[in-house]
C-alpha positions in Angstrom: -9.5 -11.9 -0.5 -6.3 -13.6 -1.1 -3.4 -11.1 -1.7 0.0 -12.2 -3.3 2.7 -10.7 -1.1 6.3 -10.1 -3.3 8.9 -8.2 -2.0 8.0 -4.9 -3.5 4.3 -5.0 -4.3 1.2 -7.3 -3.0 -1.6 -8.2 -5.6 -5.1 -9.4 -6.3 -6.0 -12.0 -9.2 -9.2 -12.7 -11.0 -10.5 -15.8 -11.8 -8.9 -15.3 -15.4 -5.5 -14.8 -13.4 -5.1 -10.9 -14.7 -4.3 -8.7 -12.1 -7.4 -6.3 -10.6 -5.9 -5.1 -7.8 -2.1 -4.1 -6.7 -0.1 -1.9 -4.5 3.4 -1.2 -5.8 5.9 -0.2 -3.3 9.3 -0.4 -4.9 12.8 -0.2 -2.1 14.0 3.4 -2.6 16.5 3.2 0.7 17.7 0.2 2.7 14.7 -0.6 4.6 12.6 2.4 3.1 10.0 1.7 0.2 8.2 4.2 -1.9 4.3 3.4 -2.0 4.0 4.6 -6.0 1.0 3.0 -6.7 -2.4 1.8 -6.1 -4.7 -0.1 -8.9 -8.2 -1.7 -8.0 -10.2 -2.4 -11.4 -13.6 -0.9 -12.0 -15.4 -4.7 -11.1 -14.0 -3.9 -7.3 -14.4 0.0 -6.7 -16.9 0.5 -3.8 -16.2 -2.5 -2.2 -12.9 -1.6 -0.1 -10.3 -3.2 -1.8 -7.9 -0.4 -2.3 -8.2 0.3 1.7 -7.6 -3.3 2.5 -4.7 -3.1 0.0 -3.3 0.0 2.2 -3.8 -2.4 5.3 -1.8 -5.1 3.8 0.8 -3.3 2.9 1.4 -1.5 6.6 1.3 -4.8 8.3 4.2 -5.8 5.4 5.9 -2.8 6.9 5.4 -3.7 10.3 6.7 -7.5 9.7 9.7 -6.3 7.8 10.5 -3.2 10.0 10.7 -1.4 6.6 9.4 2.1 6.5 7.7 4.2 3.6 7.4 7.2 1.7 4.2 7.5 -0.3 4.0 8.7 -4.1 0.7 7.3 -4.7 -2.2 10.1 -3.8 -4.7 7.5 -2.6 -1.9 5.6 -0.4 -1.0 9.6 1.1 -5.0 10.0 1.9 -5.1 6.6 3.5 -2.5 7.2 5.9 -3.7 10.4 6.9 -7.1 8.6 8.2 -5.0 6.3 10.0 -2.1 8.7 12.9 -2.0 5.2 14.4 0.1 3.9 11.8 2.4 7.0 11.1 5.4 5.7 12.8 5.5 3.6 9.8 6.2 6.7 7.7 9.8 8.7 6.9 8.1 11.9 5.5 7.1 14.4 8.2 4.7 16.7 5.5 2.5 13.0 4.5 1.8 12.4 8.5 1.1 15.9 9.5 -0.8 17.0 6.3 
């Protein structure tokens, strides 16, 4: 899949160019970012996309040495599943949960 990385969100066009998959992760601090959304149309569900979404968007973190606090339900879930990547985090409550 070929992701779109901007500064504060990394997305997923179809062939028509309308967007069916994108994380939204807008700067809420200097060098912290909140993860407020996650969108994956109804043509992708089952297939992944919203976790390789999640994956993008900690490796963004990683490169940028930015850190996030998560609004978005599915993005708290994901990083629950993944302690490894918890140092990426500022909110104690979303790693221990």
């Amino acid at each position: 899949m070929d992701f779109i990385h901007y500064s504060n969100k990394i997305v997923l066009h179809g062939e028509n160019g309308a967007v069916i998959a994108e994380v939204i992760f807008p700067e809420v601090y200097k060098d912290t970012v909140d993860v407020k959304r996650t969108f994956v149309d109804d043509s992708l569900r089952g297939q992944g996309v919203a976790g390789k979404l999640m994956q993008e968007v900690a490796a963004d973190l990683e490169d940028t040495g930015r850190k996030a606090k998560l609004s978005c339900t599915y993005a708290i879930s994901w990083f629950k599943k993944h302690p490894e990547l918890h140092d990426l985090l500022v909110n104690k409550e979303q790693k221990e949960g």
